[in-house]
Structures are given as structure tokens and as C-alpha cells.
C-alpha positions as a Markdown table, in Angstrom:
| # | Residue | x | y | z |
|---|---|---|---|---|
| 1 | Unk | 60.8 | 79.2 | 75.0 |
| 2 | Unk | 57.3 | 78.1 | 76.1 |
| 3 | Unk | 56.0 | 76.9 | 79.4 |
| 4 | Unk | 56.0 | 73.7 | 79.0 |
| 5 | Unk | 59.9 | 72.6 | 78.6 |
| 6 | Unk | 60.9 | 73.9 | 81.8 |
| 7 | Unk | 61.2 | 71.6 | 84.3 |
| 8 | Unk | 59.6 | 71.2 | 87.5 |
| 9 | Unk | 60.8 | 73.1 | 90.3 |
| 10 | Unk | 59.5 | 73.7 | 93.8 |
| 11 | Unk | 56.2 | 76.4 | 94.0 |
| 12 | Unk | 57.3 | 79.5 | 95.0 |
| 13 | Unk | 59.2 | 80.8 | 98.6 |
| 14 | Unk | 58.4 | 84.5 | 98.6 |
| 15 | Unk | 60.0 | 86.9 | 101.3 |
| 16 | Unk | 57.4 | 89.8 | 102.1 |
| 17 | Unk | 60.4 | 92.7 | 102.8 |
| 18 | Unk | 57.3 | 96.0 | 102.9 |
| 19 | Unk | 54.2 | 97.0 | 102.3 |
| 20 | Unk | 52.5 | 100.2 | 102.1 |
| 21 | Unk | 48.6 | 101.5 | 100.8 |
| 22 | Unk | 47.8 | 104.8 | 99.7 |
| 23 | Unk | 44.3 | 106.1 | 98.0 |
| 24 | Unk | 43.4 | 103.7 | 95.4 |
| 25 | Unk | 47.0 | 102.1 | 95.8 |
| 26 | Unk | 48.8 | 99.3 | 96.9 |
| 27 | Unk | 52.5 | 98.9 | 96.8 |
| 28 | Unk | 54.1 | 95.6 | 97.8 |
| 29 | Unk | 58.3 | 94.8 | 97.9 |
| 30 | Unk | 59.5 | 91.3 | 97.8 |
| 31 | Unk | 62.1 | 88.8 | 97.0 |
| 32 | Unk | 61.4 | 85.5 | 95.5 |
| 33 | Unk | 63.8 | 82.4 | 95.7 |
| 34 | Unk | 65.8 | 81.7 | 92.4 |
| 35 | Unk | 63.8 | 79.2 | 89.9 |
| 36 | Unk | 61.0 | 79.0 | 91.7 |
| 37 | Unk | 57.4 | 79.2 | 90.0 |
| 38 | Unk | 54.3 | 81.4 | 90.9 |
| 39 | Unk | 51.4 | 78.8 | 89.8 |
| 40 | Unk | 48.7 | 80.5 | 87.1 |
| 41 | Unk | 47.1 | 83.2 | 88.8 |
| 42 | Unk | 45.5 | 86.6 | 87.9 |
| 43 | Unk | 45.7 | 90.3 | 89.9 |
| 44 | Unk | 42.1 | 91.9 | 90.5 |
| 45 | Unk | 43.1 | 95.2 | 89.7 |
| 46 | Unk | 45.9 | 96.5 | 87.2 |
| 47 | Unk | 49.4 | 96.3 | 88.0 |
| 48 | Unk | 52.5 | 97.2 | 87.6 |
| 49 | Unk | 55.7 | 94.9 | 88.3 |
| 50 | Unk | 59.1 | 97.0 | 88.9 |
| 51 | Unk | 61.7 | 94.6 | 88.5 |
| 52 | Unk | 64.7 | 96.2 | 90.8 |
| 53 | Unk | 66.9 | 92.9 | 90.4 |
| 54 | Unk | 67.1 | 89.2 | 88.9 |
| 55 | Unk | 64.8 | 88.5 | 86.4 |
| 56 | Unk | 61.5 | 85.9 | 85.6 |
| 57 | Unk | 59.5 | 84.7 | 82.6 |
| 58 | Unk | 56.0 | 85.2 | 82.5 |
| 59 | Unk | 53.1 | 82.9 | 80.6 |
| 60 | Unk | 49.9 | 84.0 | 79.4 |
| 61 | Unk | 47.7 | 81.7 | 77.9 |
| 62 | Unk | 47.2 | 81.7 | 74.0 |
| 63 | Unk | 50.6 | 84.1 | 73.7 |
| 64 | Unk | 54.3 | 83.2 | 73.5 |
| 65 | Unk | 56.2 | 83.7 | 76.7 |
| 66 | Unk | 57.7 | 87.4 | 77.9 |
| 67 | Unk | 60.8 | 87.5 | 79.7 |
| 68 | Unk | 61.6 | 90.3 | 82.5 |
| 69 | Unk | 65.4 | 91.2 | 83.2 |
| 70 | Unk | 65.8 | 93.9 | 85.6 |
| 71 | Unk | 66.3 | 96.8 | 85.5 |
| 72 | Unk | 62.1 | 96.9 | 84.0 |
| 73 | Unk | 58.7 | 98.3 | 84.8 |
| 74 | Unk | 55.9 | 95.4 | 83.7 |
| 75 | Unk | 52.5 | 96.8 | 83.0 |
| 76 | Unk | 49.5 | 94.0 | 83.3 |
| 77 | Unk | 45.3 | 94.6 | 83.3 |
| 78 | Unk | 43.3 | 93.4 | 85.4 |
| 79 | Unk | 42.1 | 89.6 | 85.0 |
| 80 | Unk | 45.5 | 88.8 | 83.0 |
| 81 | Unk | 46.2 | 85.0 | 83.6 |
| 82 | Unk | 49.5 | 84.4 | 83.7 |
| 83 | Unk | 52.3 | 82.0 | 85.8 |
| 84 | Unk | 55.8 | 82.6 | 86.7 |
| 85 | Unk | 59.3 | 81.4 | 86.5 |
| 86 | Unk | 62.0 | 83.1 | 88.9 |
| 87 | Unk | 65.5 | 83.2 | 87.0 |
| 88 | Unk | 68.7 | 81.7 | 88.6 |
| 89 | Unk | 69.3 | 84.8 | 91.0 |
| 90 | Unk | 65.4 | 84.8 | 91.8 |
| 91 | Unk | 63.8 | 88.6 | 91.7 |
| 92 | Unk | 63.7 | 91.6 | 93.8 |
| 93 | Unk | 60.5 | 93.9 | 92.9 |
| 94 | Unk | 58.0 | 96.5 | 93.5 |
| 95 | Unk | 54.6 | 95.6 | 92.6 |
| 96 | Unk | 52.0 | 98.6 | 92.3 |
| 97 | Unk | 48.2 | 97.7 | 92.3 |
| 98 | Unk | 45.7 | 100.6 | 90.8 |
| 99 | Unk | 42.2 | 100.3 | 91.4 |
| 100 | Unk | 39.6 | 102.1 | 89.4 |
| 101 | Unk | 38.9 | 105.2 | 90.9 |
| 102 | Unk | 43.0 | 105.9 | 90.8 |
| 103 | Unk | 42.8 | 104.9 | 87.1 |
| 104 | Unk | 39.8 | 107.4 | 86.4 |
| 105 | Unk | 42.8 | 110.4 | 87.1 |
| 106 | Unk | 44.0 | 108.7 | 83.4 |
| 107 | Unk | 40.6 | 109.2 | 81.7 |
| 108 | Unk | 41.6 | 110.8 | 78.2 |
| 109 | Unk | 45.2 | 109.2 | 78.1 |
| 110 | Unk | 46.3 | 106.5 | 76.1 |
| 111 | Unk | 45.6 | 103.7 | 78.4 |
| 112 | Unk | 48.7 | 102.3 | 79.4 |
| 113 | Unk | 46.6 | 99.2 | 81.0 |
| 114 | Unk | 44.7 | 98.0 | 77.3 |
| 115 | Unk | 47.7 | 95.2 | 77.2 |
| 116 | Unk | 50.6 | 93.7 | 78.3 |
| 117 | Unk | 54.0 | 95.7 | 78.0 |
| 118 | Unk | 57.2 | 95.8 | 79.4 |
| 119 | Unk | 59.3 | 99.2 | 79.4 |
| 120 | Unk | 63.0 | 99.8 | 80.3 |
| 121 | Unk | 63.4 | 103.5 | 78.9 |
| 122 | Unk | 66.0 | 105.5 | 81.0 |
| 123 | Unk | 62.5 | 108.0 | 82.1 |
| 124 | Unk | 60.5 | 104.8 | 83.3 |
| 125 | Unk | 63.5 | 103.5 | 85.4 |
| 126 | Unk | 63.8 | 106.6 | 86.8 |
| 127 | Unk | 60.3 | 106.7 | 87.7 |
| 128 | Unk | 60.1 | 103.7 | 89.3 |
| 129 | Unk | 63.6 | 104.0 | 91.2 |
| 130 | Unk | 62.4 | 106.7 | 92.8 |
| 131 | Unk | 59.1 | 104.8 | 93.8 |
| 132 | Unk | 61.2 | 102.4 | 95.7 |
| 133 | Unk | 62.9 | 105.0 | 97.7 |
| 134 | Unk | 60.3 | 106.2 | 99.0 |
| 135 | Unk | 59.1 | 103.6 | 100.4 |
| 136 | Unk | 62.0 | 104.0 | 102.3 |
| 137 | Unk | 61.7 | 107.6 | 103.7 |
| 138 | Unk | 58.0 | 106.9 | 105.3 |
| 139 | Unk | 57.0 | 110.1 | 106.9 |
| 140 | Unk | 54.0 | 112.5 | 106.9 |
| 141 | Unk | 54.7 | 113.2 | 103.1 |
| 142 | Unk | 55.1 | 109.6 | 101.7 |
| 143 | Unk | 51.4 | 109.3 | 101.3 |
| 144 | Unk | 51.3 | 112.2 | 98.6 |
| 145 | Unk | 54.8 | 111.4 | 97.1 |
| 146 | Unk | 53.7 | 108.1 | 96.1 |
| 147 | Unk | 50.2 | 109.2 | 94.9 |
| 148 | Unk | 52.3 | 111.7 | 92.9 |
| 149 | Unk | 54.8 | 109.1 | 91.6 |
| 150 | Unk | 52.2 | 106.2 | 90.9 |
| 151 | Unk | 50.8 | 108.9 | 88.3 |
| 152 | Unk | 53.7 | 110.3 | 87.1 |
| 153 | Unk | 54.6 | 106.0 | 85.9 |
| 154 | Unk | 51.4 | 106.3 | 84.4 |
| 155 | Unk | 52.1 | 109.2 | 82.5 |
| 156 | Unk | 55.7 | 108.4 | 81.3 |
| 157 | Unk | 54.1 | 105.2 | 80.1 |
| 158 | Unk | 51.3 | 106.5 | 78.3 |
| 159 | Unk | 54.2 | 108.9 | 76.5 |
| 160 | Unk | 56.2 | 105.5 | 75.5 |
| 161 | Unk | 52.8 | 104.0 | 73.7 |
| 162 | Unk | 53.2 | 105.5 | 70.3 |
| 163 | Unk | 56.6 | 104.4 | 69.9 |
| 164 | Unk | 56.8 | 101.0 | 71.8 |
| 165 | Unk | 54.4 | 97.7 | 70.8 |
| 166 | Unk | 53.2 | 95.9 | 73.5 |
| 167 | Unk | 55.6 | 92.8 | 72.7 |
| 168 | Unk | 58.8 | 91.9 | 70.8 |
| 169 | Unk | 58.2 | 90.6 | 67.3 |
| 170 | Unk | 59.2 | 87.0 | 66.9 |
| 171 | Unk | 62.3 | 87.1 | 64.9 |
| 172 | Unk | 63.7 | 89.4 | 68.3 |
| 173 | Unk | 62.4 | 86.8 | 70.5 |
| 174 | Unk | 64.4 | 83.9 | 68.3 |
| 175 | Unk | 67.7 | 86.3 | 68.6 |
| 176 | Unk | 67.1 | 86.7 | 72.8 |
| 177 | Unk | 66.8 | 82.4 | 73.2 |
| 178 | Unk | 70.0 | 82.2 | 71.1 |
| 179 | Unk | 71.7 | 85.1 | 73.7 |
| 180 | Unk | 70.5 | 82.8 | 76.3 |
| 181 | Unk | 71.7 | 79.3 | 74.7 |
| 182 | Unk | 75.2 | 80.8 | 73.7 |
| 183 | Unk | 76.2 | 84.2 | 76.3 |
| 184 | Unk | 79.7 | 81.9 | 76.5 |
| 185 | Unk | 80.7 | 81.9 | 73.0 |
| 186 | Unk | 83.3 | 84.8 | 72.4 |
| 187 | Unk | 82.7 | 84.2 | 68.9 |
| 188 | Unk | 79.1 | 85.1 | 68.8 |
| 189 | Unk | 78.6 | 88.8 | 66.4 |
| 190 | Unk | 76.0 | 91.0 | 65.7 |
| 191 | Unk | 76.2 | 89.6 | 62.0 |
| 192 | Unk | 75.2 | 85.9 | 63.4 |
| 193 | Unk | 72.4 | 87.2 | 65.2 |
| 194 | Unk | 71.2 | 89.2 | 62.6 |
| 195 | Unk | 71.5 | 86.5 | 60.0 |
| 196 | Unk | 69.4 | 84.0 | 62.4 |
| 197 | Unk | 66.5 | 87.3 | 62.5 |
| 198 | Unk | 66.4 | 88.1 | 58.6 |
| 199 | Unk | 67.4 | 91.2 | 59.5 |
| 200 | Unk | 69.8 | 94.1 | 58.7 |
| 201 | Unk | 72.4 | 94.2 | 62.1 |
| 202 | Unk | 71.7 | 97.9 | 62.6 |
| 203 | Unk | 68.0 | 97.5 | 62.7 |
| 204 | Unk | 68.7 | 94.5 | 65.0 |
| 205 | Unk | 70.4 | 96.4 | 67.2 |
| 206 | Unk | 68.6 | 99.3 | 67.1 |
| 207 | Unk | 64.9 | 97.2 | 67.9 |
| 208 | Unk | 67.3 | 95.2 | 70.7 |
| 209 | Unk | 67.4 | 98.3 | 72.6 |
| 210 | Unk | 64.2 | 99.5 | 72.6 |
| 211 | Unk | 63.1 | 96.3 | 73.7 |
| 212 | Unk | 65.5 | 94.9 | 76.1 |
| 213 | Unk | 67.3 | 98.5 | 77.2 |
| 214 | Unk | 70.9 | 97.1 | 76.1 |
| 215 | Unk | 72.6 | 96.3 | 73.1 |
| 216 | Unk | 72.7 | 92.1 | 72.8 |
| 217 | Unk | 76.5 | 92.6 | 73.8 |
| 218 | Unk | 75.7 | 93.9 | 76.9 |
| 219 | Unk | 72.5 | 91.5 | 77.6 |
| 220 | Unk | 75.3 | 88.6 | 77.3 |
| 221 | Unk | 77.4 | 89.7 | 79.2 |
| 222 | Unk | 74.1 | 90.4 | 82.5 |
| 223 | Unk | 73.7 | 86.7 | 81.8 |
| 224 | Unk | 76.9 | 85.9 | 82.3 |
| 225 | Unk | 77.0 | 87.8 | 85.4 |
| 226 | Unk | 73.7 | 86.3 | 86.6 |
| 227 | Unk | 74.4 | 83.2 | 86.1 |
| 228 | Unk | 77.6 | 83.4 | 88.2 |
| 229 | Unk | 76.2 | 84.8 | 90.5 |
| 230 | Unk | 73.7 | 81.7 | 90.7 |
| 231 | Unk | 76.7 | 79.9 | 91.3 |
| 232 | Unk | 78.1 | 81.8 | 94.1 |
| 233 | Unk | 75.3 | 80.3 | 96.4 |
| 234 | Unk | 74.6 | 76.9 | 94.6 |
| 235 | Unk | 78.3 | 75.8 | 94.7 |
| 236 | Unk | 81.7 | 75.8 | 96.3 |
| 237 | Unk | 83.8 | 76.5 | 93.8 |
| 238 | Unk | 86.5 | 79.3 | 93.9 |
| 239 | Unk | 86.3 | 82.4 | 92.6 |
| 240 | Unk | 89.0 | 82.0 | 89.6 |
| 241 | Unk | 86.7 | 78.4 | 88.7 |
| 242 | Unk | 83.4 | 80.6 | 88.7 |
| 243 | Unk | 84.7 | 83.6 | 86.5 |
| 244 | Unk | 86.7 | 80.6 | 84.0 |
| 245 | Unk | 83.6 | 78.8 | 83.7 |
| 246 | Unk | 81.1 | 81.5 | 82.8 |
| 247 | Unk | 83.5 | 83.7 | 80.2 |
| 248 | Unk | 85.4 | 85.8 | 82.2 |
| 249 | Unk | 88.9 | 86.4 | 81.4 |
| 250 | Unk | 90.0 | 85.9 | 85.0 |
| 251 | Unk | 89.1 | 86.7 | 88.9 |
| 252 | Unk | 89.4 | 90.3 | 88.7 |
| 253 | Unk | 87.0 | 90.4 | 85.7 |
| 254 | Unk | 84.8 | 88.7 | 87.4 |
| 255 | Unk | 85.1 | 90.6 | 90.6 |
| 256 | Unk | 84.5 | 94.0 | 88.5 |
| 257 | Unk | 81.6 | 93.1 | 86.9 |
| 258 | Unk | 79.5 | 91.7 | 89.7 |
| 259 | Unk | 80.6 | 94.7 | 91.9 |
| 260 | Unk | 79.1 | 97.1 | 88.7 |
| 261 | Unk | 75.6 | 94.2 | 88.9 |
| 262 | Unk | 75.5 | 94.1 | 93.0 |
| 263 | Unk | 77.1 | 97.3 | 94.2 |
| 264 | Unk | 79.7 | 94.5 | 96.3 |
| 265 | Unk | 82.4 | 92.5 | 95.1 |
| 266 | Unk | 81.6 | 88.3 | 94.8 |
| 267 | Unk | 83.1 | 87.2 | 98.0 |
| 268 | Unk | 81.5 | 89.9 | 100.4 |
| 269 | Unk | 78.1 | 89.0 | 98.9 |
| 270 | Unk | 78.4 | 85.3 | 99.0 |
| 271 | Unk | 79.6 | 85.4 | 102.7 |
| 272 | Unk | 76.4 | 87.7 | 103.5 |
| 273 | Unk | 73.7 | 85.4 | 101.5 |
| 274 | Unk | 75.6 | 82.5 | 103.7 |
């Protein structure tokens, strides 16, 4: 899906939640309002986005578009243009800012920075949950933990490099829009999808994970989830009338599967958003 079919929506509303700096780093937690758009822009130094929730679509120039669904870690070099559209639940991350004389640690390593790549392997997340909380804990130590863990990201990423390109291949790209345009049709199989690719179902499903860390089942159904959730806050509806209207097989489907997404069950998090 490219840039330019989305519609206009209001320029971003960005909640600053922390901040900290270490040696030659810069780590910065926020929260950005659903569909909203970051105008084109590029980072100074190389970054690193750690998606913790939500999700967004991001738009370089002269390249298709790359889409971000949390749980991810989103590697970018320095100078990157790029803008921004904030998915219907908007996005919670953790971005990390290197500057060169942090990068020089690296020198010898594949350079995770050379391009633009998104990772979801279960050692990245890890990585990068435990980032987050530490920015929590805050005491004489942090300083060195988070030196420590900024380079051990690094590391883990530069691992992932021989095995992981820097951006789905097109036909995967055609199969995630299709997930997107039809996450409410029970009918939907692997075979469809695959037919739609050119490609064998097991090596679509295999290439789906690496990619997207889920099988296209399980992407669907976060969609589904997400885009309920949108409508938790942008309607009044009941409960039973969300959950029928985005797939779910009743209200206590519904309620299990946003508790599993938001750690609380749909009408406790509605009435603490309101």
C-alpha cells in the first residue's frame, strides 16, 4: 500500500512518557495518537525503533512502504528520509539514538546500520524488553545496564544479518495487504494466500514468520484484535456488537483475546482510556 492512498488525517499528537541519555546514547519512550502521521523527516544519528505496542507504516522515498506491528525492533541509518502513519490503536515505543563514537564499539561487525530492517526474533524482543525495563528501575546502575543492553541489540542484530534480508520480497508484501483487506473472512486458507504469492504454502509460511514473527493465522487474528480495540474508544457500541462485528464468535472470545493483547479485559481498559 503506498503513501499516497491514505487519507489525510491530523499531523501527529505525541505524548513524551520518559527520557533518559547515557554515553553516546539517547533513549526516548512515547505514545502516539491512533492514525495520526509524523510528516517526512530524517534522525541525525542511527536509530533503533522498539515497537512495545500498536503498530505504524513507514515511507521511504524511492522504496515500497514497510509496515511495523509490535511486538518489533526497527533498525534505521542515519539521514533515512522517511514519514509515518500511526495504526488504529496508535503506538507505544522505545526509540534508541547511537551516535558514532557508540557505533565505533561495532567496528569489525556486520553493520547492522548499512539499511533498513525490521526484526521480531524471540532473542531481539528479548533484548529490547529488557531495555524498556530498565528504564524503569533508574538507579546508580542504569547508566551501565543500558550501555550494556544498547550493545548487546547491536549484537543480536548483527547475528540475525546472514539469515534475514533487509525487506520482505514483494509477493510477501501482496499476501500481508490481502491479511489486512480480508482478517474477517473465516474462509481465508493458507492455500489462497499462497496461490495469490506463486508460492508453495509451506515456504509461505515458513518466509511469513521470519518476517512478521507469526504465522498469517495468527497476524489475522492481532488485526482483528487491533482493530477492536480501535473501536473500544471510537464508538459506543457494546461489547457482544464489537466482538460480532470484527470475527469473534461471541463476548467472551472477545474478552480473552484482548486480555492475552492488553494484559486487561475490554471493559476495564475502555473505562481507563475514558
Amino acid at each position: 500500500m503506498s503513501w499516497s492512498s491514505y487519507a489525510p488525517v491530523p499531523v501527529l499528537r505525541r505524548e513524551l512518557l520518559r527520557e533518559s541519555r547515557t554515553e553516546g546514547l539517547r533513549l526516548t519512550e512515547s505514545w502516539h495518537r491512533a492514525e495520526s502521521t509524523i510528516p517526512s523527516h530524517a534522525h541525525e544519528r542511527a536509530t533503533v525503533t522498539i515497537l512495545l505496542d500498536g503498530s505504524f507504516e513507514e515511507d521511504y522515498p524511492r522504496t515500497r512502504s514497510i509496515h511495523c506491528v509490535a511486538p518489533a525492533v526497527h533498525f534505521r541509518p542515519p539521514g533515512a528520509r522517511h514519514r509515518d502513519r500511526l495504526g488504529r490503536v496508535g503506538a507505544h515505543n522505545l526509540v534508541l539514538e547511537f551516535d558514532e563514537t557508540y557505533l565505533d564499539r561495532l567496528r569489525g561487525l556486520p553493520c547492522v546500520f548499512d539499511g533498513i530492517r525490521q526484526l521480531k526474533d524471540r532473542e531481539s524482543i528479548g533484548v529490547a524488553r529488557r531495555i524498556h525495563r530498565e528504564l524503569s528501575v533508574g538507579d546508580d546502575l542504569s547508566t551501565l545496564t543500558l550501555q550494556g543492553l544498547g550493545l548487546e541489540l547491536l549484537g543480536v542484530a548483527s547475528r540475525s544479518l546472514s539469515v534475514i534480508e533487509r525487506l520482505p520480497p514483494p509477493w510477501l508484501e501482496r499476501v500481508r495487504e490481502l491479511l489486512h483487506d480480508r482478517c474477517l473472512d473465516s474462509s481465508l486458507r493458507i492455500a489462497d494466500l499462497a496461490a495469490e504469492a506463486g508460492v508453495h504454502p509451506v515456504y509461505l509460511a515458513r518466509v511469513f514468520r521470519r518476517y512478521f514473527g507469526s504465522s498469517p493465522g495468527e497476524y489475522a487474528r492481532s488485526l482483528r484484535v487491533q482493530r477492536a480495540i480501535a473501536d473500544l474508544l471510537a464508538t459506543d457500541a457494546s461489547l457482544v456488537e464489537i466482538a460480532q462485528s470484527h470475527g469473534f464468535s461471541d463476548q467472551s472470545h472477545f474478552s480473552r483475546a484482548v486480555k492475552r493483547h492488553l494484559g486487561v479485559s475490554p471493559g476495564a481498559w475502555r473505562r481507563r482510556q475514558r
